[in-house]
MDAnalysis code that builds the backbone (N, CA, C; Angstrom):
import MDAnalysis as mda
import numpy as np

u = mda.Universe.empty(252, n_residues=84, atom_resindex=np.repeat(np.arange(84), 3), trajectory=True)
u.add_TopologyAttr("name", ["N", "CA", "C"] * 84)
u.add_TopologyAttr("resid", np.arange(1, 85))
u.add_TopologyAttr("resname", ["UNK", "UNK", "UNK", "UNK", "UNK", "UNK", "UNK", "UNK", "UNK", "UNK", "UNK", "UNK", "UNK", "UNK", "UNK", "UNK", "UNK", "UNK", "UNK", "UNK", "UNK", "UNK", "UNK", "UNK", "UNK", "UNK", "UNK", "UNK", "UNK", "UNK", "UNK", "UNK", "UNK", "UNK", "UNK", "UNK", "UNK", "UNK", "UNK", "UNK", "UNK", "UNK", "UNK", "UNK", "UNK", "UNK", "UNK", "UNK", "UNK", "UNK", "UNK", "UNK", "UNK", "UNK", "UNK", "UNK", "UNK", "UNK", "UNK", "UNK", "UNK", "UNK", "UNK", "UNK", "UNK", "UNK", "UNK", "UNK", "UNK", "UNK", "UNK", "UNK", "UNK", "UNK", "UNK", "UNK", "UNK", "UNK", "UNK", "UNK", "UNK", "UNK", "UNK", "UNK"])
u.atoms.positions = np.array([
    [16.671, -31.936, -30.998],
    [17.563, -32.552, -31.976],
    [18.864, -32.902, -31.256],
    [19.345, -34.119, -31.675],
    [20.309, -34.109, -30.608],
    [21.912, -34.356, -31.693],
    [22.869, -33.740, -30.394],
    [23.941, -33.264, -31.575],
    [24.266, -33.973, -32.440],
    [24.075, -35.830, -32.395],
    [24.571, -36.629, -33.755],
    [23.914, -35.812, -35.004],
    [22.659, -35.449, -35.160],
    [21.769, -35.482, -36.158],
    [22.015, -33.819, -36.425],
    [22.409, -33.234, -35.339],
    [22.996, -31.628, -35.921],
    [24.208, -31.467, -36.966],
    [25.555, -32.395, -36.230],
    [26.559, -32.746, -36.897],
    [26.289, -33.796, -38.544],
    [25.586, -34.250, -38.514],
    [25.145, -34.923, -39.833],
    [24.569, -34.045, -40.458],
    [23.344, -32.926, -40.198],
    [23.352, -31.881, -41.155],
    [24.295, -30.674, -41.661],
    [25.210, -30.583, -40.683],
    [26.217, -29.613, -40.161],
    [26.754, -30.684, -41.837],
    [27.595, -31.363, -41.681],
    [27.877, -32.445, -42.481],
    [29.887, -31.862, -42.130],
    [30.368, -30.987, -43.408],
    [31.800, -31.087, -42.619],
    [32.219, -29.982, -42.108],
    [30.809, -28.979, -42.049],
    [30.725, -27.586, -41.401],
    [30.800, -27.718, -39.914],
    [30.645, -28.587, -39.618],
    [30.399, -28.626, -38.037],
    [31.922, -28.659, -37.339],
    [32.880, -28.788, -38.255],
    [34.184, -28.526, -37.802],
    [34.639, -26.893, -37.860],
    [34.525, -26.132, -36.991],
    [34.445, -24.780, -37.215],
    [35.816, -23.566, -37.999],
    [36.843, -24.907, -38.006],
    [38.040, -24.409, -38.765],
    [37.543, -24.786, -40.384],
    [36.847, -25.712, -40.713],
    [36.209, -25.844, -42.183],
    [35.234, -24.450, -42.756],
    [34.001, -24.075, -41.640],
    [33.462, -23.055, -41.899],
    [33.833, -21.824, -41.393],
    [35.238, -21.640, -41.008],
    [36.219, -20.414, -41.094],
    [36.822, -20.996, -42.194],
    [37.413, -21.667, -42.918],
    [38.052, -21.397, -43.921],
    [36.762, -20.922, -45.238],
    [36.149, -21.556, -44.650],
    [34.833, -21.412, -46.514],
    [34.684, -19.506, -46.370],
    [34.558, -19.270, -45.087],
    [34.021, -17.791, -44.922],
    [35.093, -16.922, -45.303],
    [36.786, -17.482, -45.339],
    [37.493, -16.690, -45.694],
    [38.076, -16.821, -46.986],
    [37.531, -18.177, -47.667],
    [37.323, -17.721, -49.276],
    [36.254, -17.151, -49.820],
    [35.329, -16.938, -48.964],
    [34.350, -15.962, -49.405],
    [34.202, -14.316, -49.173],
    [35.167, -13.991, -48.487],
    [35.648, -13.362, -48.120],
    [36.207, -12.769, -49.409],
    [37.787, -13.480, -49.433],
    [38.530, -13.059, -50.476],
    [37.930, -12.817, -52.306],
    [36.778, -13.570, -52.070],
    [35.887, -13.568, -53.640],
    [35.630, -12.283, -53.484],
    [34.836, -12.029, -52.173],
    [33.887, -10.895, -52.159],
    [34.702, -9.182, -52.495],
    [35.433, -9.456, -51.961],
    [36.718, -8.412, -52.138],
    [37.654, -8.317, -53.598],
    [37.595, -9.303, -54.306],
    [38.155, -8.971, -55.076],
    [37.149, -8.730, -55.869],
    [36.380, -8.493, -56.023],
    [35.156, -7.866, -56.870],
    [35.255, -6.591, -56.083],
    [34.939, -6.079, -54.910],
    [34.640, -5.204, -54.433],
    [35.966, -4.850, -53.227],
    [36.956, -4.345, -53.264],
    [38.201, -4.381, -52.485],
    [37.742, -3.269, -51.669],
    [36.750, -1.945, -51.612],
    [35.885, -1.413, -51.020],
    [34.751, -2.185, -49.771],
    [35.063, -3.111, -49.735],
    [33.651, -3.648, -48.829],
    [34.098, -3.789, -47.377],
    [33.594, -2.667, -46.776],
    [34.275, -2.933, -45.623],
    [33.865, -4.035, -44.897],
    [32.620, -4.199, -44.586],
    [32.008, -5.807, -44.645],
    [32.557, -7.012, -44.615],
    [33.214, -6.905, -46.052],
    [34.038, -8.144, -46.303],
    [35.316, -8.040, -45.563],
    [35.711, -7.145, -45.366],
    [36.863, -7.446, -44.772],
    [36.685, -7.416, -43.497],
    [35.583, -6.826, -42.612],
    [35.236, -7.682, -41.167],
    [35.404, -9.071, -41.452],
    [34.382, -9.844, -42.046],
    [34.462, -11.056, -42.320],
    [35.439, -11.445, -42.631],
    [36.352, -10.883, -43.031],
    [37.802, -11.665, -43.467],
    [38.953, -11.299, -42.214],
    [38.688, -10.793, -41.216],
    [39.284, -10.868, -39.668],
    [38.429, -11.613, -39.179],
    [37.045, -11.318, -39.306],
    [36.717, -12.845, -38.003],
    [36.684, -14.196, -38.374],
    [37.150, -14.322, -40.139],
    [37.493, -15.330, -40.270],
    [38.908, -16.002, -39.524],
    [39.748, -14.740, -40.032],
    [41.102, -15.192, -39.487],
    [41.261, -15.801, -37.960],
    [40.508, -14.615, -36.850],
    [40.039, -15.211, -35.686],
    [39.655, -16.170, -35.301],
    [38.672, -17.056, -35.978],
    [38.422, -18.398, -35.918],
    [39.470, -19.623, -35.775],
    [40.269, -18.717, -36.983],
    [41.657, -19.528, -37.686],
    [42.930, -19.825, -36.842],
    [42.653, -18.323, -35.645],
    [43.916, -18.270, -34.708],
    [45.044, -17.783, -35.151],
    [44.740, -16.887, -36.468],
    [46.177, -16.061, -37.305],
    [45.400, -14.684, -36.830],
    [45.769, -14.024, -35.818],
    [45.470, -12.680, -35.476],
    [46.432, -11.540, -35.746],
    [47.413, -11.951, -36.205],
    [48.078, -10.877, -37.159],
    [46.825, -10.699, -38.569],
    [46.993, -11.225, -39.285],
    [46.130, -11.261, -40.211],
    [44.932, -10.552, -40.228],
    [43.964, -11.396, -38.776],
    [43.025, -10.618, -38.851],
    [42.846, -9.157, -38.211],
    [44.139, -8.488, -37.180],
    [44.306, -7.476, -37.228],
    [43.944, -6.333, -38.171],
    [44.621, -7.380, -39.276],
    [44.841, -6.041, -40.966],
    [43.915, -6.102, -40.952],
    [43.035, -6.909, -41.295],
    [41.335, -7.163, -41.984],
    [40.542, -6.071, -40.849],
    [40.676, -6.169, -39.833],
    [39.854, -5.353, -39.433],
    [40.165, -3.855, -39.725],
    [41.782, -3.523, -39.351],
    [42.111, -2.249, -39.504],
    [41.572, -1.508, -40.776],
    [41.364, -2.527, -42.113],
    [40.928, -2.204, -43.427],
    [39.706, -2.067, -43.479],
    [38.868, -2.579, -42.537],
    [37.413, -2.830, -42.637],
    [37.000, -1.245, -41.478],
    [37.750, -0.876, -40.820],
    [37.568, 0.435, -39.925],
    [37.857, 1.627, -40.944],
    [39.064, 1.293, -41.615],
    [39.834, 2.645, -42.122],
    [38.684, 3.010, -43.433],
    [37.532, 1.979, -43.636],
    [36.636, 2.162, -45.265],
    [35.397, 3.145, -44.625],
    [35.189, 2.328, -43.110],
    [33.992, 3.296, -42.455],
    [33.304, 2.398, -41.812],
    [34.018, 0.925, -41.342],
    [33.076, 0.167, -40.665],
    [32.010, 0.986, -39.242],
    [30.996, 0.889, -39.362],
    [30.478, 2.020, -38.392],
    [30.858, 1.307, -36.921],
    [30.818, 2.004, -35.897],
    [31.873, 1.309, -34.849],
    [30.686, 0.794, -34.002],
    [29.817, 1.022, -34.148],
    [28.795, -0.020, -33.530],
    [28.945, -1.207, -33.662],
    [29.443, -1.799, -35.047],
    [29.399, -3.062, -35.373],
    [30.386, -4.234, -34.447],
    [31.214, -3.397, -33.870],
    [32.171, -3.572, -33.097],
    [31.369, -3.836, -31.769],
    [30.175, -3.236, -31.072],
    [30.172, -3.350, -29.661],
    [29.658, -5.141, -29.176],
    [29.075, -6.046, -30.097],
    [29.040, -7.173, -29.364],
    [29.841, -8.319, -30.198],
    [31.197, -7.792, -30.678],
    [31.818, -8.553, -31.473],
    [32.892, -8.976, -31.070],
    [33.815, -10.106, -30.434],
    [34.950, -9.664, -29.729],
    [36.212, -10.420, -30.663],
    [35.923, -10.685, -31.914],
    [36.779, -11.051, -32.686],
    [38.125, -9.855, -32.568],
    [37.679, -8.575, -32.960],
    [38.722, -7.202, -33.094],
    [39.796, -7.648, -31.328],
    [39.240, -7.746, -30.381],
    [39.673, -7.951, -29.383],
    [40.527, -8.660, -28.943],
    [40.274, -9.803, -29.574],
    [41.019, -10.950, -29.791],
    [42.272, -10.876, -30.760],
    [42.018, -9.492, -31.800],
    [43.110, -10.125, -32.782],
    [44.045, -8.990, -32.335],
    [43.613, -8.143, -31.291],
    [44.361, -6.981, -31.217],
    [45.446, -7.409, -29.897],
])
């Protein structure tokens, strides 16, 4: 498949600051239903990471550790790395 026809299914996802922002309103949905999810709030630092606001996603992770993110989840992830 060649990338025109990836980017046409991609459609305006293929801009990766579009599908960091969708992930970090999904994010914020997911959490405000569940402000417990540590999950979501990984996802809502490696959204930020994407975004290039690493203050931000600092917190998100620190919140997503302090619930019980298990620290494995961390070993092939280098978003935390980045925002730290």
């Amino acid at each position: 498949m060649s990338a025109h026809w990836l980017r046409l299914a991609l459609g305006e996802y293929a801009d990766p600051v579009v599908g960091a922002g969708a992930a970090l309103e999904a994010a914020r949905a997911a959490l405000s239903l569940n402000p417990e999810d540590a999950w979501g709030w990984f996802g809502m630092g490696t959204a930020y990471v994407t975004l290039g606001d690493y203050e931000h996603a600092a917190s998100a992770y620190d919140q997503a550790i302090q619930l019980g993110l298990p620290f494995r989840a961390l070993w092939h992830q280098f978003g935390p790395y980045e925002a730290y």
